[in-house]
N, C-alpha and C positions, 0 to 999 in steps of 0.2 A: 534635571527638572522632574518633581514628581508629579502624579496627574493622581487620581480615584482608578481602583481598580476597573479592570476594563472587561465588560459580562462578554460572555460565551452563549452563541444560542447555537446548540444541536441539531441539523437539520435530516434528518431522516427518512431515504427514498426505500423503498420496498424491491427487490429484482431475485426471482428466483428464487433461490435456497439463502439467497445474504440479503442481511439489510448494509445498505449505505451509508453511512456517517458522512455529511457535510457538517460544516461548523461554520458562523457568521462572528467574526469579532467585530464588537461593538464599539469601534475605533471613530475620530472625528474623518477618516476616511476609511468606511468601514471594508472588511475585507470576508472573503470566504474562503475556506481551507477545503481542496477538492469538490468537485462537481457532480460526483455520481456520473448518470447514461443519460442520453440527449434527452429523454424526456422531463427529468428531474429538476431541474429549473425552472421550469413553466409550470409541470404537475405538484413538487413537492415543497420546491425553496420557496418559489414567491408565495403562496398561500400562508407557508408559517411565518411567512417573514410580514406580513401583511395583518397577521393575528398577534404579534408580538411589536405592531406598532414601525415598523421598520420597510423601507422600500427596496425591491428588489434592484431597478435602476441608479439608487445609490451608490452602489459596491463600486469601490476605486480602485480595490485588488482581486485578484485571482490567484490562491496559493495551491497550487500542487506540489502533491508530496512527491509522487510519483508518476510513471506514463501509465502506472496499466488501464483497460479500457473504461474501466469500472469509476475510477479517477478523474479522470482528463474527458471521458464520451462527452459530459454536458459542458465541456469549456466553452466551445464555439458559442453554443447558444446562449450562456449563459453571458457570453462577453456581449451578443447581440442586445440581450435584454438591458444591459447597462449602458448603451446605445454609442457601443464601438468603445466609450473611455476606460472601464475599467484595463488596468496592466497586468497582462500575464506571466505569471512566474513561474520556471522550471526548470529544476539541473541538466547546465549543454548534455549528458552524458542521457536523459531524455528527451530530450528534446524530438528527436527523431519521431517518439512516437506520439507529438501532438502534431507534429506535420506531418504525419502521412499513415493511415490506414495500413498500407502493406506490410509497414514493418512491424505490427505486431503479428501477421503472418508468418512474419523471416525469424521474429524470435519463436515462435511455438514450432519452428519449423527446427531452428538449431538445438531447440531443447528436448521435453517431454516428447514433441512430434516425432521424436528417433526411435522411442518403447514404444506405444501405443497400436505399433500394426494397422493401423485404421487412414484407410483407402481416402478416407471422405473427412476425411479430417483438417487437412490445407481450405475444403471448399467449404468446410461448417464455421472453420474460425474467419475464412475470408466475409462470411455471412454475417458473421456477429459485429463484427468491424462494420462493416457497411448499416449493421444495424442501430449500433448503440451508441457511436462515435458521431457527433451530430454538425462535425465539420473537421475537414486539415485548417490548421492556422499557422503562422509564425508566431512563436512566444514574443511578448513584449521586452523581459526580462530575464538571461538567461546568466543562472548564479552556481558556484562549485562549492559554498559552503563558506563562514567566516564575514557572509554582507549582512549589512546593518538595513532593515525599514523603514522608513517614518511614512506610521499612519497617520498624523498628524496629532497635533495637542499634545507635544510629547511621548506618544505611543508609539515605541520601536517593535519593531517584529526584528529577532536574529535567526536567521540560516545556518542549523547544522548540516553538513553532511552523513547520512548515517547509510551506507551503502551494505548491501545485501541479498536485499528482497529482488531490487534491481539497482544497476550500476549507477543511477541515477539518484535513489533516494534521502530526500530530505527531513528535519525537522525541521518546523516552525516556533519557536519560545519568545511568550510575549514577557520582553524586558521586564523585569521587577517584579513579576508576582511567578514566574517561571510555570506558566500554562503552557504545555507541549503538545503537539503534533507531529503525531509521526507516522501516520498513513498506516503501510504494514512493515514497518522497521522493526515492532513488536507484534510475535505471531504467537507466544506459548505454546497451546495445543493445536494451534491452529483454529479456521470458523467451520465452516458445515463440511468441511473434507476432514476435518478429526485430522491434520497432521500439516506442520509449518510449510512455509515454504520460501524457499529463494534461491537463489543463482551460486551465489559466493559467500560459501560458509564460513570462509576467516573472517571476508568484513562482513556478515552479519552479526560477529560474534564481536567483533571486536566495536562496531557499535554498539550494542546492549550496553557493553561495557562504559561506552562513551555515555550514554545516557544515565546508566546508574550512576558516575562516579563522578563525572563535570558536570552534566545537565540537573539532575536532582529533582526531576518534575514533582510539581505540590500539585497539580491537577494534569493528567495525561489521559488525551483523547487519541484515541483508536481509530481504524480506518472501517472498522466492521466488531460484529460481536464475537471478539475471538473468546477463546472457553479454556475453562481450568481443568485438569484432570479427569473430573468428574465428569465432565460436556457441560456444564452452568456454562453459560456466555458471562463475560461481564460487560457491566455496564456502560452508558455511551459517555458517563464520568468518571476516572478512577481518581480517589481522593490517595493522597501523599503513601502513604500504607500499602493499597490496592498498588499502584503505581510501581512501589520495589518491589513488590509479590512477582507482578505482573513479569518486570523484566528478569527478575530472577530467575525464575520458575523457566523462562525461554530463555536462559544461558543452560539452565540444566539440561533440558530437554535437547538442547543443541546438543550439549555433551554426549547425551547419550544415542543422538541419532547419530552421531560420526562415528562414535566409535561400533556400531552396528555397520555404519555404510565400510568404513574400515576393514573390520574382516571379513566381509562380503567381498571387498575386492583383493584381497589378499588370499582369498582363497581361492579366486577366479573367475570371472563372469558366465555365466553359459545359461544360454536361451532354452528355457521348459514352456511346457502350457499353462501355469500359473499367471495371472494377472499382472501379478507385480514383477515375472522376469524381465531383465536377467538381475534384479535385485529380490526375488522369493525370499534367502534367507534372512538378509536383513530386513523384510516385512515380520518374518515371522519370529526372529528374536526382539523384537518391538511389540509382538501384540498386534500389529498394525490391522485391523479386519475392513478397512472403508475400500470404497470403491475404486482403484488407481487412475482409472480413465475418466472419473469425471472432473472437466473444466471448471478449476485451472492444473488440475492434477499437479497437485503439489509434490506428493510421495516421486512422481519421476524427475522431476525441476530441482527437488532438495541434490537425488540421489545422483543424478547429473552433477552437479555441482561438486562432489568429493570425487569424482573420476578427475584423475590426470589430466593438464590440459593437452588438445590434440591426439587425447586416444580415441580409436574408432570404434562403434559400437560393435 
């Protein structure tokens, strides 16, 4: 069944050092792609969605790409405002962390929280959880990658799996015109930390790949303003061009963080007063000069990530 191309509205919450990228598909059950922070539904979506003709109550889905807080914080409310009906979507492998606040405690606690030396750090992220996360819920819908959508009128939405960023992460591709969503499956240079970030540097690598080679986005939306070499952010649309730039550019950059993280561990970890120990040298055959500790401290999450599993710090 072919249907008329199906418009994209950008929806753009403000927090901190990042901006948010929400997205509304304008489907005959229309849908949003991440939620932003508990405020962001009330304050940001339904006003633009209100200026663009559109009802926030409407929305029949809820797509997250990913659990982290930034993501998932407005689902709750946002499912309230659509008045309990909208369905919520989310890889089982996150799921955890739209049902329960603590575990993204457990995860900052397995990760980044092992460098950071910072006492008060368990009680600052348990804080932000409580802050921005603006309910637990049970996902409606819980997918591993390969399920088919119907937003109605012929409007499929397909399920990649692109795992990396975290164990969970998905794409969104609306059938036929191949608009994608992929949260932060695509990180280049990373957003306001100046450096990528994720868990599992095979499969983040090995989905870029997925993305460039089977998915083909002709329009690829971001979860934030990640940035090019330069520090330029790009845009909250990249057209077909932008789009291979984009993942290219973070296969490279992957390249070349591993093999930094690489001989950093081959030469042996050992804790100094530098910011970035016990990975100093490989900050500093990168260039790396941004702050390590500041949340979400990607430069420790990446470097974590190429350590052997089950070695201690």
């Amino acid at each position: 069944m072919t249907h008329d191309p199906v418009a994209v509205h950008p929806l753009v919450s403000p927090w901190g050092r990042f901006g948010l990228y929400s997205f509304f598909i304008d489907a005959p059950e229309p849908a949003i792609v991440d939620t932003g922070i508990a405020s962001s539904p009330a304050e940001g979506m339904a006003p633009a969605l209100r200026a663009a003709g559109r009802r926030i109550e409407d929305v029949r889905w809820i797509l997250l790409t990913h659990g982290h807080i930034d993501h998932v914080g407005g689902a709750h409310a946002l499912w309230e405002l659509t008045g309990r009906r909208a369905r919520v979507v989310i890889h089982e492998a996150d799921a955890p962390m739209l049902r329960s606040r603590r575990a993204h405690v457990e995860e900052y606690l397995a990760g980044r929280g092992r460098y950071l030396d910072d006492p008060g750090g368990e009680a600052r992220v348990t804080a932000a959880a409580n802050a921005v996360i603006s309910g637990e819920m049970e996902p409606s819908l819980l997918v591993r990658g390969g399920e088919t959508l119907s937003l109605g009128g012929g409007v499929t939405v397909s399920v990649h799996a692109v795992p990396g960023h975290t164990p969970g992460s998905v794409a969104y591709v609306v059938d036929g015109q191949r608009s994608v969503f992929t949260g932060d499956a695509v990180q280049v240079h990373g957003a306001a930390n100046g450096f990528p970030g994720y868990t599992d540097p095979a499969a983040y690598r090995a989905s870029l790949e997925h993305l460039r080679d089977e998915v083909r986005p002709r329009r690829l939306y971001l979860g934030h303003p990640y940035r090019s070499a330069d520090g330029t952010p790009y845009g909250v649309e990249l057209d077909e061009t932008q789009a291979r730039e984009a993942v290219t550019r973070s296969l490279d950059i992957e390249e070349q963080v591993a093999a930094a993280a690489r001989r950093c561990l081959a030469a042996g970890l050992r804790r100094t007063d530098s910011p970035y120990s016990p990975f100093a040298p490989a900050a500093e055959e990168l260039g790396y000069t941004g702050d390590p500790a500041l949340e979400p401290s990607p430069f420790f999450t990446s470097m974590h990530g190429y350590r052997p599993r089950n070695q201690n710090p």
